[in-house]
N, C-alpha and C positions, 0 to 999 in steps of 0.2 A: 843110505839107510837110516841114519840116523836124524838127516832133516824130516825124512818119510815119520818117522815118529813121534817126534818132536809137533811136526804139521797135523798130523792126528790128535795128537795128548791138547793142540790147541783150538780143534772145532768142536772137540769132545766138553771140554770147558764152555765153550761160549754159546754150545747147545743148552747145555745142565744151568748154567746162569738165565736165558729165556724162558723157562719152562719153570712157572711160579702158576700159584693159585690162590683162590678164597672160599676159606672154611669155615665151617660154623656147625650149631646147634639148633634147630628148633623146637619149641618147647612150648607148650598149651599151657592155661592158667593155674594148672597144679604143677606145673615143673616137669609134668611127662613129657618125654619125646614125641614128633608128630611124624609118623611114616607120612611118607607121599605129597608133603607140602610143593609147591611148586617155588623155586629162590632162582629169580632171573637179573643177571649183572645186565643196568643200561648206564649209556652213554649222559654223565651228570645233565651235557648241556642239550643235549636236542632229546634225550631217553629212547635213545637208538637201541633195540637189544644188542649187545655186545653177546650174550652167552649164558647159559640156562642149565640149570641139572634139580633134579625132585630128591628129595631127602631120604635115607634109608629105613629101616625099620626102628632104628635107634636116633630117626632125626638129624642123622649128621649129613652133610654135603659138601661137595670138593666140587667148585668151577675152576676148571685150565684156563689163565689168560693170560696174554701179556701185557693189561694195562695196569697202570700203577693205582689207578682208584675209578671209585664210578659211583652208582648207585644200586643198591640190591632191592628187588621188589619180593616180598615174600606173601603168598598167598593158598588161601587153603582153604575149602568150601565150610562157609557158617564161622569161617571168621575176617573182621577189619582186614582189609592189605596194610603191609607195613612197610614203610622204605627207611633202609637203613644204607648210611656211608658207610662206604667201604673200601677196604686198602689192600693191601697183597697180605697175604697171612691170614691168621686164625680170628674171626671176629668175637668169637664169644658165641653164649647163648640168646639166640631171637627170640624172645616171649610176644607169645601171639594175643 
C-alpha cells in the first residue's frame, strides 16, 4: 500500500513539473489592455506553430506548453505584428 502511494505522490510530481506556460500582457499605445489580440508561440527555427490563445478582455494570455522557448507572434487588426522571445513564465507587457 504504501509503494501504491508513494508511486502516485510520484506521477503526480512529474505531471505538475510538465505543465508550464507563457503569459503575458498586451497593451495598445496608451498602455490599455487589447481584448482579442491574437499571441501565437512558433517554433524559433522553421516558425512552426507550436500553440495559440487570444487575449482576454484585460489583455492577458496563458499558452500551455512544454517547450522551454520559441518565438510569440502577436497580432491584432490595424496594428504592426510583433514577435517577441519567449521563455516559460510571465513575459511582461507587449506594447503594440
Amino acid at each position: 500500500m504504501k509503494r501504491l502511494i508513494l508511486f502516485s505522490m510520484m506521477c503526480l510530481v512529474a505531471i505538475a513539473s510538465t505543465a508550464q506556460s507563457i503569459s503575458g500582457r498586451v497593451t495598445d499605445e496608451q498602455t490599455q489592455p487589447m481584448p482579442f489580440a491574437n499571441v501565437v508561440l512558433l517554433n524559433r527555427s522553421d516558425s512552426a506553430f507550436i500553440a495559440g490563445a487570444v487575449t482576454k478582455d484585460d489583455g492577458t494570455f496563458t499558452i500551455e506548453t512544454d517547450r522551454n522557448n520559441g518565438l510569440l507572434k502577436v497580432s491584432s487588426i490595424g496594428y504592426i505584428i510583433r514577435y517577441i522571445d519567449a521563455r516559460q513564465g510571465n513575459v511582461g507587457d507587449i506594447l503594440m
